[in-house]
N, C-alpha and C positions, 0 to 999 in steps of 0.2 A: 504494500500500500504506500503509496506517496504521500506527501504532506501538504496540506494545504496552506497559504499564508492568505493572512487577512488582513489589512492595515486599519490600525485603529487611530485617533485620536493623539496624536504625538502627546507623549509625556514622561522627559526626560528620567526624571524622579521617580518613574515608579517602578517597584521591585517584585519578586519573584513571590513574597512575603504575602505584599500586597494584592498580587493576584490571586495566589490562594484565599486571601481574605474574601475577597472582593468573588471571586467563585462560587465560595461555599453559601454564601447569600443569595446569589441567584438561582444558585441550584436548591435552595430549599431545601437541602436533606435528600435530596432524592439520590445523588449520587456522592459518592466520597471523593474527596479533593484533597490533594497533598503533593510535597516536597518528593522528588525523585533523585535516586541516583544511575537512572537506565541513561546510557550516554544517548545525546543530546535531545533533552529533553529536561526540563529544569521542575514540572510535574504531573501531574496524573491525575483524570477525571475516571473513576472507577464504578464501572455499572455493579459487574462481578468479576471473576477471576478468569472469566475468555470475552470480557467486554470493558472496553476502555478506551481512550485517548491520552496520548501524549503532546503538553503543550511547551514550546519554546519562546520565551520573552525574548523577542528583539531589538535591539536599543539601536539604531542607527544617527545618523546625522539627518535632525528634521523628519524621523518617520519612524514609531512605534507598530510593530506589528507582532503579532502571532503566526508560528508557525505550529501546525498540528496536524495528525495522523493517528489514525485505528492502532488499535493494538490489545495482546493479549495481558494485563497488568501482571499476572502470575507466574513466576519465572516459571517454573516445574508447566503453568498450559501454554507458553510459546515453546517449550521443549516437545509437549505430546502432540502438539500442534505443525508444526512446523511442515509446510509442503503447501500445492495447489488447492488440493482437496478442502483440507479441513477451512482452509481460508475461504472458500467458496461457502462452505454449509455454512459459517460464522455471517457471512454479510449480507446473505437471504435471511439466517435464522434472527441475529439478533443485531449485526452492526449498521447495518442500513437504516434500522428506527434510531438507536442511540446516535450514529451520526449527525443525521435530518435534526433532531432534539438539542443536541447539543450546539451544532451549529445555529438553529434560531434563536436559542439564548443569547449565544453570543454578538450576535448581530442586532438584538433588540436590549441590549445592555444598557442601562442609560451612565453608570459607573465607568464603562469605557468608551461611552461617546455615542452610542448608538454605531457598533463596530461592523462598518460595515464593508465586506470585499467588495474591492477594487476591477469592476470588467477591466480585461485587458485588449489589448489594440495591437500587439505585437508580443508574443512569448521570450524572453531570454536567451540564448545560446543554452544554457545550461537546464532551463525547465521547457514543459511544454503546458501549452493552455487547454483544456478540456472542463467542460460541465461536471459541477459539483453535484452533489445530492439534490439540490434547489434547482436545478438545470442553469444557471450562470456559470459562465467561463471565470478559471481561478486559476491562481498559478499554483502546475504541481512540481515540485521534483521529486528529481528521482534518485 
């Protein structure tokens, strides 16, 4: 799975801290939010132990974004997991709702601006642009 980036709201100051703060309240409980050490990836919005999202805080010059991507949170279910197959049952059976969900939180955030991605007009050398869960063009990489 690729990662989607979203540009939010430039805001130098904010921290990794902070967005988990600022997560756990939009999400209302419904999903668990925390601090990660899965390389790059700074933390984890967790449905259950084969449904989840990794999010990356981007700090650039003039432009805060999110970078994020499906994932299994449970080291021992990306080991049983691991291949076409199970990835496939995973994004019919359960990642395709928690994606579509978690993505419209985030885009109707009003704590990050009303976060919302950016159509693109031209893809990167390095990603390419293709329809998200919402069907809008996102940058993915790969």
């Amino acid at each position: 799975m690729g990662k989607t980036i979203m540009t939010i709201r430039h805001n130098p100051e904010l921290t990794v801290d902070q967005l988990v703060t600022i997560l756990k309240h939009e999400f209302h409980g419904r999903y668990d939010v925390y601090e990660t050490n899965i390389l790059w990836a700074d933390l984890v919005i967790k449905k259950s132990s084969w449904t989840g999202m990794v999010v990356n805080l981007k700090q650039k010059p003039g432009e805060t974004a999110l970078a994020y991507g499906l994932i299994a949170p449970a080291f021992w279910a990306r080991m049983l997991g691991m291949g076409v197959i199970p990835y496939l049952i995973l994004w019919v059976t359960s990642w395709k709702a928690f994606a579509a969900d978690v993505t419209s939180v985030l885009e109707r955030s009003d704590a990050l601006n009303r976060a919302a991605a950016i159509p693109l007009t031209s893809p990167t050398p390095s990603a390419t642009a293709r329809p998200d869960v919402t069907g809008r063009n996102l940058l993915f990489y790969q």
